[in-house]
TORKEDO-888105 format. One record per residue (C-alpha): x, y, z; residue number from 0. Coordinates in steps of 0.2 Angstrom, whole numbers. Each point is the difference from the previous one (the first is absolute). Layout:
REM TORKEDO-888105
X, Y, Z, NUM
...
This chain:
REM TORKEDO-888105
13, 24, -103, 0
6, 17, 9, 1
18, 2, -4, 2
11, 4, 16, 3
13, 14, 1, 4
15, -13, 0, 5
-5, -8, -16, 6
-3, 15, -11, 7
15, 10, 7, 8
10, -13, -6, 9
-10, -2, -17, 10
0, 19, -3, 11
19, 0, 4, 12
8, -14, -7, 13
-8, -5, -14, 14
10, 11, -12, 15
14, -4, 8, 16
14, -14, -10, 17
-7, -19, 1, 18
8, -8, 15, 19
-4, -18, -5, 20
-6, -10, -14, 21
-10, -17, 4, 22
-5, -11, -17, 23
1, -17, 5, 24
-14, -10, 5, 25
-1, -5, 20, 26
10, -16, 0, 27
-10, -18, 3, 28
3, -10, 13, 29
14, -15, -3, 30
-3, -10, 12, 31
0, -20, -6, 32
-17, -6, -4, 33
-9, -9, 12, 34
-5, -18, -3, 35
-19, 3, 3, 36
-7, 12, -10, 37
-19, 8, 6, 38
-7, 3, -17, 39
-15, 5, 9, 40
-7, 8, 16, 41
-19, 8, -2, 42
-16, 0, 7, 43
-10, -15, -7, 44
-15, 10, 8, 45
-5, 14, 8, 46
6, -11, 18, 47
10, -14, -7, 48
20, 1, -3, 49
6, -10, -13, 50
21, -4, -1, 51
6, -9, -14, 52
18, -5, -2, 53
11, -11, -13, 54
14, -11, 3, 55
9, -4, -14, 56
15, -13, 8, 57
-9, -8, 18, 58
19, -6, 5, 59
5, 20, 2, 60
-12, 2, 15, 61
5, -10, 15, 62
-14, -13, 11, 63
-16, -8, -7, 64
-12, 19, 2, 65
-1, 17, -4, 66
-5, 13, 14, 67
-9, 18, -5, 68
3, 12, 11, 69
-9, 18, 2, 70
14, 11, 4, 71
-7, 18, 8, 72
-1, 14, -11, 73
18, 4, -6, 74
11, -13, 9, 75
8, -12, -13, 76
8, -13, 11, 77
-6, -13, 12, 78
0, 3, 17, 79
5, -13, 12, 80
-17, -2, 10, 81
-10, -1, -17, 82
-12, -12, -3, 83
-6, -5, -17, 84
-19, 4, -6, 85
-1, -15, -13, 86
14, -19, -5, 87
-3, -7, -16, 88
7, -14, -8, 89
17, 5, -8, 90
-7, 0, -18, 91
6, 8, -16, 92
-18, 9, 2, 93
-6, 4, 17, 94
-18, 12, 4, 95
-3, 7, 16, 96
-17, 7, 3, 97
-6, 7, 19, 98
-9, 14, 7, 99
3, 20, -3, 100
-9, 3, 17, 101
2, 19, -8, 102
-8, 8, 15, 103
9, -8, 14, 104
17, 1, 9, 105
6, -14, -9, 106
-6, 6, -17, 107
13, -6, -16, 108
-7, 17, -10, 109
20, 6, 5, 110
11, -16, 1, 111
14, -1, -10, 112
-2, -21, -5, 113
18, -11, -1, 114
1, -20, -2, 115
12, -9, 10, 116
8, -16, 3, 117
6, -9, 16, 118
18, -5, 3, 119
9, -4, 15, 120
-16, 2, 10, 121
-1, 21, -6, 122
-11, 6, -15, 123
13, 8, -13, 124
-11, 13, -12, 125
-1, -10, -20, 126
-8, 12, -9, 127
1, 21, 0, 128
-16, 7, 10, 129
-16, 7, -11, 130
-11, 12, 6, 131
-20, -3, -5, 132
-2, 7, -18, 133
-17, 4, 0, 134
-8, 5, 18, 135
-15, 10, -11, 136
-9, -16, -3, 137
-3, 2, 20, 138
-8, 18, -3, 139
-17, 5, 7, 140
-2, 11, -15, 141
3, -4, -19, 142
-9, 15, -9, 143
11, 4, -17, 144
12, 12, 1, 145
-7, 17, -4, 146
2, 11, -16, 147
2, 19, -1, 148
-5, 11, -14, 149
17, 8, -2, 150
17, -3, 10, 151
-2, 19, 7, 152
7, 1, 18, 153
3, 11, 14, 154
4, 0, 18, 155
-14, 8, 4, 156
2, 14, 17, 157
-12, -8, 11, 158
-9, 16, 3, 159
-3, 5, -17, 160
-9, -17, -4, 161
-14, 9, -10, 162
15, 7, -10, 163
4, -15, -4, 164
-14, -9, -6, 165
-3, 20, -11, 166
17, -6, -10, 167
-9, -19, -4, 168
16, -9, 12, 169
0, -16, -6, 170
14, -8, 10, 171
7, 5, 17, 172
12, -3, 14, 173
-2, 0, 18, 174
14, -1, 13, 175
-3, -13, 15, 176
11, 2, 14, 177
0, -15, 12, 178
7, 9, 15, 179
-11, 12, -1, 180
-17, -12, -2, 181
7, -12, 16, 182
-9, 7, 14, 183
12, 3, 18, 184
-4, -13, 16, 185
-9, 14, 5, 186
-13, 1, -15, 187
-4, -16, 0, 188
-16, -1, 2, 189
-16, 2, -10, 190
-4, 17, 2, 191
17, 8, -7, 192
5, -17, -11, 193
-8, -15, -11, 194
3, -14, 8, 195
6, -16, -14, 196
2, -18, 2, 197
14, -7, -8, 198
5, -19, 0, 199
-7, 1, 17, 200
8, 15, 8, 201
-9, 21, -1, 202
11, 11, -5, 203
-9, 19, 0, 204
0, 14, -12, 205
0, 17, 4, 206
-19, 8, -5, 207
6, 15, -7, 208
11, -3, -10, 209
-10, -16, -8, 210
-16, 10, -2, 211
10, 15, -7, 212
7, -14, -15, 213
-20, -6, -1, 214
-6, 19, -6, 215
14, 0, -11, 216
-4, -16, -8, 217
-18, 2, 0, 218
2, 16, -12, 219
12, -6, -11, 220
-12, -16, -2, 221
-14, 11, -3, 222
9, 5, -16, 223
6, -15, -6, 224
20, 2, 5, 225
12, -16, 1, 226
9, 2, 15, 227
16, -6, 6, 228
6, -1, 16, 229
20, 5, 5, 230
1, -10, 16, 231
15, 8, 10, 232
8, -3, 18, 233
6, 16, 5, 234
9, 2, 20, 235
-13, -2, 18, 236
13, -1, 15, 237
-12, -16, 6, 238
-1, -7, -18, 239
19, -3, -2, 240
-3, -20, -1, 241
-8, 3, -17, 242
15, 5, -7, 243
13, -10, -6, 244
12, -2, 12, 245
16, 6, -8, 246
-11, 16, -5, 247
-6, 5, 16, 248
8, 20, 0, 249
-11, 15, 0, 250
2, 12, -14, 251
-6, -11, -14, 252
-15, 3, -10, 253
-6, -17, -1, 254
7, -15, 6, 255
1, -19, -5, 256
-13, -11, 7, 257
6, -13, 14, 258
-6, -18, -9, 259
12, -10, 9, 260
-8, 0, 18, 261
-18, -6, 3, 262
-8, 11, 10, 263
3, 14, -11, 264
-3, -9, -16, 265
-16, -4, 6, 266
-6, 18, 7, 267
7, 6, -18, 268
-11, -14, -7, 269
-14, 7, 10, 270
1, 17, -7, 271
0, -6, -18, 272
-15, -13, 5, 273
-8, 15, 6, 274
1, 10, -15, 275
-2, -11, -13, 276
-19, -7, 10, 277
-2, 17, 3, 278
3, 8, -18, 279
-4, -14, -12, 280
-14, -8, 3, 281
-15, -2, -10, 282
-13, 14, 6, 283
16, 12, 0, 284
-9, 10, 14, 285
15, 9, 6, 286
9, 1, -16, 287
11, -11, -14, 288
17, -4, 1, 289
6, -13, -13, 290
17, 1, -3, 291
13, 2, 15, 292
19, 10, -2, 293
12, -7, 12, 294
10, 14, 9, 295
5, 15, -12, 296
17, 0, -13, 297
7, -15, 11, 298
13, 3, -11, 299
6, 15, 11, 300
2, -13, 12, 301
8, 14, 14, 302
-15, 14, -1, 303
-15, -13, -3, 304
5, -18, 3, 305
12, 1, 15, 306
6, -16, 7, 307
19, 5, 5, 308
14, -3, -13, 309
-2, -14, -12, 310
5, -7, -15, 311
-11, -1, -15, 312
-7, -18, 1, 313
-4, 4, 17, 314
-9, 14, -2, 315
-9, -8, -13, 316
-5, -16, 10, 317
-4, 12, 14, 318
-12, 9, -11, 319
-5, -16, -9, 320
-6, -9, 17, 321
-11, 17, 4, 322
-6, -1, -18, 323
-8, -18, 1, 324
-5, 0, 17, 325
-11, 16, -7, 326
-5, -9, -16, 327
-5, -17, 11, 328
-11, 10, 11, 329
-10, 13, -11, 330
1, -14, -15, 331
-11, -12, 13, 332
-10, 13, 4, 333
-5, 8, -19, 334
6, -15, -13, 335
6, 16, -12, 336
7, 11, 7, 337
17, 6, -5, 338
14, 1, 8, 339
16, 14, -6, 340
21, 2, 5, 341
1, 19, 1, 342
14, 8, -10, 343
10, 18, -5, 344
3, 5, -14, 345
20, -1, 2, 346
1, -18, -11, 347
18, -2, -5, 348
9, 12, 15, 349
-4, 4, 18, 350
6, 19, 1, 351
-11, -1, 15, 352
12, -6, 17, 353
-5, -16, 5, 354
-10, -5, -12, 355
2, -14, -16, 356
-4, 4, -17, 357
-21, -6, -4, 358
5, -14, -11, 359
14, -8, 10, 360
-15, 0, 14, 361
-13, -7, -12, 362
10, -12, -5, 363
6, -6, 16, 364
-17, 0, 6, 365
-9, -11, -13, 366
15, -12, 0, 367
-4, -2, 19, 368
-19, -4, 0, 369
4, -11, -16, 370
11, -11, 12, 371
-11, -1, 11, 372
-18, -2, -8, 373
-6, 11, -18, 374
-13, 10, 7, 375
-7, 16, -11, 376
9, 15, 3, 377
-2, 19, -6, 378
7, 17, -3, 379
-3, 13, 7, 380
14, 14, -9, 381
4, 18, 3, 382
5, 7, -16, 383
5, 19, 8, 384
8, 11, -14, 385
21, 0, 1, 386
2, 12, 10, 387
-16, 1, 11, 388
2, 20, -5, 389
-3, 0, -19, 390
-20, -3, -8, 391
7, -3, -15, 392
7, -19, 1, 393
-1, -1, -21, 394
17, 10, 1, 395
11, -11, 10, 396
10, 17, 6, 397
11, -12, 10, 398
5, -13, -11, 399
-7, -13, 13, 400
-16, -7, -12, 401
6, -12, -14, 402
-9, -13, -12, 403
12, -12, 6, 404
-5, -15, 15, 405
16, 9, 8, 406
-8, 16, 2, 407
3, 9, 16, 408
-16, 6, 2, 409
-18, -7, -8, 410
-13, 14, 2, 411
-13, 5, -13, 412
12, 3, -12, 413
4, -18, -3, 414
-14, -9, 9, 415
-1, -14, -13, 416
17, -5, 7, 417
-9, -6, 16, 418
-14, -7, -8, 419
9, -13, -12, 420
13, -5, 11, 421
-14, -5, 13, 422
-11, -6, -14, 423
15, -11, -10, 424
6, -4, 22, 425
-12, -5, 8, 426
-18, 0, -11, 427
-12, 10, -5, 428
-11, -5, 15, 429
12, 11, 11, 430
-9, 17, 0, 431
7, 14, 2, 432
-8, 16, 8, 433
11, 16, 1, 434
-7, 6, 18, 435
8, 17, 2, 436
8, 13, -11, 437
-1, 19, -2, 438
7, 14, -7, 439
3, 18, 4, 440
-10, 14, -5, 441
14, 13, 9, 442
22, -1, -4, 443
11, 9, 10, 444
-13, 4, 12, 445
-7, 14, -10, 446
-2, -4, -18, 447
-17, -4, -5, 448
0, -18, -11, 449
-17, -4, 0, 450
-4, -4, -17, 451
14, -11, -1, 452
-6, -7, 16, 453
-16, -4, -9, 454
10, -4, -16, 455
9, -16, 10, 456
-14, -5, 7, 457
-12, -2, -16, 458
13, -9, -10, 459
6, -11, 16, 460
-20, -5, 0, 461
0, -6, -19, 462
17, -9, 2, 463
-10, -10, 11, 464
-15, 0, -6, 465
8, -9, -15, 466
9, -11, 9, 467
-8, -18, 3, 468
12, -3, 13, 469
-6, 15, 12, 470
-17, -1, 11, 471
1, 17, 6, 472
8, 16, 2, 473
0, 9, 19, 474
6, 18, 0, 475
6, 7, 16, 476
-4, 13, 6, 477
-17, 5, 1, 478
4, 19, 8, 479
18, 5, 2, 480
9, -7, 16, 481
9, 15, 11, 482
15, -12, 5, 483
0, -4, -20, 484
1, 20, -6, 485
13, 5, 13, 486
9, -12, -12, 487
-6, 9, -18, 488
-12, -15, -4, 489
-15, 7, 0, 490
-10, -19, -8, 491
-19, 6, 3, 492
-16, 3, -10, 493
-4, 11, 14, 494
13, 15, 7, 495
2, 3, 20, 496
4, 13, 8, 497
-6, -4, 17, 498
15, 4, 13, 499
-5, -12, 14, 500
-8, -17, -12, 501
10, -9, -8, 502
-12, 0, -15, 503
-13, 8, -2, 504
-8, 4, -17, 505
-3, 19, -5, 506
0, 2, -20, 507
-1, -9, -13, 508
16, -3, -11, 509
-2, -3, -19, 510
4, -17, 2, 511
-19, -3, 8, 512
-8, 2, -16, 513
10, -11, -8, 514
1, -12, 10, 515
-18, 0, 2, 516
-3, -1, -21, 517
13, -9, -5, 518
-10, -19, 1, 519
-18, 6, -8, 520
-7, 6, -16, 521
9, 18, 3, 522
19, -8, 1, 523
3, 7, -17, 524
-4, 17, 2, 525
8, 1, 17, 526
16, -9, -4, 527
4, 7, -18, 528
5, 17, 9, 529
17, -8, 10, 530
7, -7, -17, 531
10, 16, -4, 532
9, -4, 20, 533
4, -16, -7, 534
6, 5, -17, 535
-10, -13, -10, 536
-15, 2, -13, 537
-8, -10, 6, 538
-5, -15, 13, 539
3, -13, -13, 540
16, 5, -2, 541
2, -2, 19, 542
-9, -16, 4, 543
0, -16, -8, 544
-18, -4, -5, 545
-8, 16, 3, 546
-17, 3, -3, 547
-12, 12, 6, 548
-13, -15, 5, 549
14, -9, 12, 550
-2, 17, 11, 551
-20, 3, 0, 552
-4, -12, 16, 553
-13, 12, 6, 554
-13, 11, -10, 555
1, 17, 9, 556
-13, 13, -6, 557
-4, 19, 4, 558
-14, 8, 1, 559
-5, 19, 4, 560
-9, 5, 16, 561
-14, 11, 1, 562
-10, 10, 12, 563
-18, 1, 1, 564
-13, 14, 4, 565
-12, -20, 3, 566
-4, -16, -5, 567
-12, -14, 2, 568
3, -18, 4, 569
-5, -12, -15, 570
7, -16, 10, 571
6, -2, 17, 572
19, -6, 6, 573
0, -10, 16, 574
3, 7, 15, 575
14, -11, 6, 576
13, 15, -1, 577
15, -4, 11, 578
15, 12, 7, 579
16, -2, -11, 580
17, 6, 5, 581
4, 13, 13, 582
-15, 0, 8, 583
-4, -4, 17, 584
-19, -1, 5, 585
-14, -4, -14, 586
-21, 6, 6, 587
-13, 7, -5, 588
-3, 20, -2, 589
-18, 3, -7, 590
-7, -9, -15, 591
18, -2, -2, 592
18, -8, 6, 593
15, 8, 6, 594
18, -6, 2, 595
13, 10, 12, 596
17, 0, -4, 597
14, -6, 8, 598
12, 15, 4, 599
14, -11, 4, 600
2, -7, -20, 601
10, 9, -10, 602
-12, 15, -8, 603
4, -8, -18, 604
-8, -16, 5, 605
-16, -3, -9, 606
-15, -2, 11, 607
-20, 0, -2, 608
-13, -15, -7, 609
2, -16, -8, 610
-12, -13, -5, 611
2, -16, -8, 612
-15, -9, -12, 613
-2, -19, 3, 614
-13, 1, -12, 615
8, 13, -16, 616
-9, 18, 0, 617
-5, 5, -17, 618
1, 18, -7, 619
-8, -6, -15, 620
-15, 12, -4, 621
3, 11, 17, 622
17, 4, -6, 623
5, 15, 12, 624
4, -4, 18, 625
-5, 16, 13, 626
5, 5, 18, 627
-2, 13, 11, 628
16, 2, 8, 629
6, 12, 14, 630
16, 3, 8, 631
8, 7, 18, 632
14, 1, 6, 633
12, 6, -14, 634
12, 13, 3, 635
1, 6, -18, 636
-17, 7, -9, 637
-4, -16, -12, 638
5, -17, -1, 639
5, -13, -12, 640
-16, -12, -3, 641
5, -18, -8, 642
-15, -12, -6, 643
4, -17, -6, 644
-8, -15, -8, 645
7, -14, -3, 646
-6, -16, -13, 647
12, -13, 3, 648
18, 7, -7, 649
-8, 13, -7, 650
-2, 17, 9, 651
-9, 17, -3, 652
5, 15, 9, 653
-5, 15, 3, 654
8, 15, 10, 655
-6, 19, 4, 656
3, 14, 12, 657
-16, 5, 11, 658
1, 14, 14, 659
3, -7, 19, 660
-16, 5, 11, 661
-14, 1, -12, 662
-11, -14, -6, 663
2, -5, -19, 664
-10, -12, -13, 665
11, -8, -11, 666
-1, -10, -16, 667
12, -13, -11, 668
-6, -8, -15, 669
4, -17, -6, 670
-10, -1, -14, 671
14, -3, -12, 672
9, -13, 13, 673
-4, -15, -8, 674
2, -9, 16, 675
-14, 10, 9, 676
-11, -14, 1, 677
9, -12, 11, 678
9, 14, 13, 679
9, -11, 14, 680
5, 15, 12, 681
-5, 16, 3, 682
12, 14, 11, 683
-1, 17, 4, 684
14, 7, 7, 685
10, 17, 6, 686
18, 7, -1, 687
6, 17, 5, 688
-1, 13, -15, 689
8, 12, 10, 690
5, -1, 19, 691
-5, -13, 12, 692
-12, -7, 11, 693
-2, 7, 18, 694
-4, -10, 13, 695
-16, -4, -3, 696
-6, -1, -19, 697
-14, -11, -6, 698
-10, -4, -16, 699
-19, -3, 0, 700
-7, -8, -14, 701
-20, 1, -4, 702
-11, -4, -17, 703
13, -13, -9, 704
-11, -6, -13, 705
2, -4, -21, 706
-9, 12, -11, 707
-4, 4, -18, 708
């Protein structure tokens, strides 16, 4: 996610700085006596049926002749006076309880926190320690297998440079989702400004515009395949305060601590994940994917991004732990595989950052308070930034903060393998890890060019992954340089800005864009093989355990020349089912032909023009050449930057030329030595500035797209 000002201050500052603390112990267990009942089981029998099964091993500990199950609301753990069991059974040294889920009423079970109890003196003392459902996925609407990526290359993609994106292949991305900014006022709800969604049999209503602005996201990044996981965050709304938990109500935080412990905001936060998850993971993915879901951001940093006023370590972590299975129990019910991550830093043995505990004190507190309460599967999402932020080059540990020890300071990607054994030999190899943001700088001391050792870190942090069975993806951030982020001297782009008034906005291409874009295809090699001199190695193999040239080639990425033609002649037609791509506006007909006007409001480095999609595979068998007749207006330099591509599965032909703005030219590409051209998927034609920009109004017309001999 977007790094605020406080947090890399403090990164940039104090990072070099002496170790103020060193945490190596694991979170402590509870020692509390053992109950005399124990629940050794407490899961959905079916998708509407609870099932409670407890054991008794001595019937004389447990006073009176029953048993009593009680559903406790969502993070209580005692009885309360006025509560009234749901089921009595026999006192038995085995006892089942089975009842309804009602998952879609008031009094649904998908959140109750389940406790056996026994009567004495006429009040119903709690036997047994509570247990949450283990597996509310077996209630899910939607149960398709969890989807596969061709590499673990990620980004957080700019939302206005969504076609750049899907030019560097993407293959996993993050997107932020604010909850006070998607809860519409008193005043929006209605349907005009908000969508209207019933909850458990209460609406709750979410602001249009922001909703509809994630559905064009989502939508192009589904269109290219991208995993996508969604940072759920609660930042400060003066009438949204109950949301927050109550010791944590003081503005100034970056994100706050969920309020679980009362009702009617558990249930309105409920309502938002509800929301989303029906909204992003079902079936038909009409408005987009989402299947794995990061609870708040570096919760770690518990002051800047987790804020629930001052607390100790276990209550933080069974703060956060409450938010973390109340998000898991709703978008689990909903998509049965979806994932669910604990967001950390990369600080794993000290907390040089003020109020703040060291990553693995937190994980470790964390996973010992959802194991006391119900296993449920948990995931990673880790931030392995160099150490400091300021320095590309994290293989040379310039701080003395990176060790091959479990006591290192710092784990980053120069001892990565750290994180994933100890997860792997802790808690399982079925606890995934995805590394959701990281970057490195392409500029030091605000004026020294490092952009080949910006490139350098971020080919060799890809193949650490890559290589690592432990790691589902790898998500760079940023996408273009951040203004807030430079006026620091960590300039983490693909992309430069120099725009004075956005905060980013893209304007040339750094070195890093090329390598970033080859380094998961057939060209990794070439591409990559350059940046071994920043690293000081040979070779890769000497860098990365199990190397080999083959783990990177994901995608087939070929290149072809293009041509301009005095003529040609159609040999085979291509269906006119053109549509407008990227930063385009309107789509109509102009002539025999089509034209798309752009949309002056995207970023002039946005790509923009036709795609079309084949149901039915195109071949370019015996007409080999594809034609067009292209013309473009509206550039305020004298050419433009033509880009064709065709796309056969994960395989790719591209072809790129520089034609003159405001004259009408035929153009030719070849695939006759594609072996894919027989079974062509997509089809795009596409413009980027060669020079210059785009007035206010440019347009591409299109006429005579045929395949020819």
């Amino acid at each position: 996610m977007k790094q605020n000002d406080l947090k890399l201050r403090y990164r940039r500052l104090l990072l070099p700085l002496l170790l103020l603390c060193l945490f190596l112990a694991p979170a402590p267990r509870s020692s509390a006596a053992a109950k005399p009942v124990q629940i050794s089981s407490c899961k959905l029998a079916s998708a509407s049926k609870v099932k409670v099964t407890a054991k008794l091993s001595n019937t004389a500990s447990v006073p009176g002749s029953k048993c009593y199950l009680f559903a406790l609301p969502f993070g209580k753990t005692t009885i309360s006076s006025g509560a009234k069991p749901i089921q009595s059974k026999k006192k038995a040294k085995t006892m089942t309880f089975t009842f309804a889920l009602n998952k879609t009423k008031a009094s649904s079970h998908l959140y109750s926190n389940f406790v056996i109890a026994a009567k004495k003196s006429g009040k119903y003392i709690a036997v047994s320690d509570t247990r949450y459902l283990s597996n509310p996925g077996k209630s899910a609407k939607y149960t398709y297998k969890f989807p596969t990526a061709s590499s673990k290359k990620g980004l957080q993609v700019n939302a206005d440079m969504l076609e750049d994106a899907v030019e560097l292949n993407v293959r996993h991305s993050v997107v932020n989702f604010v909850f006070n900014e998607m809860f519409a006022a008193k005043s929006e709800r209605n349907t005009k400004t908000s969508y209207a969604y019933k909850y458990q049999g209460k609406t709750y209503w979410f602001r249009k515009y922001v909703i509809q602005s994630y559905d064009k996201q989502l939508k192009a990044l589904k269109e290219s395949n991208t995993i996508v996981s969604a940072i759920l965050l609660l930042g400060w709304r003066d009438d949204l305060t109950n949301l927050i938990y109550p010791s944590g109500r003081e503005k100034g935080h970056f994100s706050y601590a969920w309020n679980t412990s009362n009702a009617s905001a558990r249930r309105q936060l409920q309502a938002a994940l509800s929301f989303l998850s029906e909204r992003y993971a079902s079936s038909s993915a009409k408005n987009g994917r989402i299947v794995n879901w990061i609870v708040g951001n570096e919760v770690n940093n518990y002051t800047t991004y987790n804020y629930a006023g001052s607390k100790t370590l276990q209550q933080h972590a069974q703060i956060y732990a409450n938010a973390f299975r109340m998000t898991y129990n709703t978008v689990t019910s909903v998509y049965s595989n979806a994932r669910v991550y604990i967001s950390l830093d990369h600080l794993w043995n000290t907390n040089t950052v003020p109020g703040s505990f060291a990553s693995r004190k937190m994980l470790d507190a964390f996973a010992a308070a959802i194991s006391r309460q119900g296993r449920i599967q948990w995931n990673l999402a880790y931030h392995p930034y160099s150490s400091p932020l300021t320095e590309p080059k994290f293989w040379e540990n310039k701080n003395q903060q990176v060790t091959q020890s479990l006591t290192t300071p710092v784990i980053n990607m120069g001892n990565i393998s750290l994180l994933t054994s100890y997860i792997r030999s802790t808690y399982g190899a079925s606890t995934r890890i995805i590394l959701s943001e990281q970057g490195f700088t392409s500029v030091q001391d605000f004026t020294k060019n490092v952009e080949k050792e910006q490139s350098a870190a971020i080919v060799y942090s890809y193949y650490l992954t890559e290589a690592d069975d432990m790691i589902d993806s790898f998500i760079m951030n940023r996408h273009i340089d951040h203004k807030t982020e430079t006026a620091q001297g960590l300039n983490l782009g693909l992309w430069t800005s120099t725009s004075a008034t956005t905060t980013e906005w893209a304007d040339t291409k750094k070195d890093s864009w090329t390598v970033f874009k080859y380094m998961d295809t057939n060209q990794s090699p070439s591409v990559s093989d350059a940046y071994l001199s920043q690293i000081g190695a040979a070779s890769w193999s000497q860098l990365v355990p199990g190397y080999s040239a083959a783990l990177y080639s994901k995608t087939n990425i070929v290149t072809v020349p293009m041509s301009a033609v005095a003529s040609y002649k159609k040999s085979a037609a291509i269906a006119s089912n053109w549509l407008k791509y990227g930063a385009v506006t309107t789509q109509k007909k102009s002539g025999k032909g089509l034209r798309v006007i752009h949309d002056y409001r995207r970023n002039r480095n946005s790509l923009w023009g036709f795609s079309q999609s084949f149901s039915k595979k195109l071949s370019f068998g015996t007409n080999s050449r594809f034609c067009t007749t292209l013309k473009v207006s509206g550039s305020t330099g004298s050419k433009v930057a033509v880009k064709l591509r065709f796309y056969s599965g994960k395989n790719i032909l591209e072809s790129t030329g520089i034609i003159p703005a405001n004259k009408q030219v035929k153009l030719s590409v070849s695939l006759k030595d594609w072996k894919y051209r027989k079974a062509v998927t997509k089809i795009q034609v596409l413009l980027a500035p060669a020079s210059g920009s785009w007035k206010k109004t440019a347009y591409l017309d299109m006429a005579n797209t045929v395949r020819a001999r």
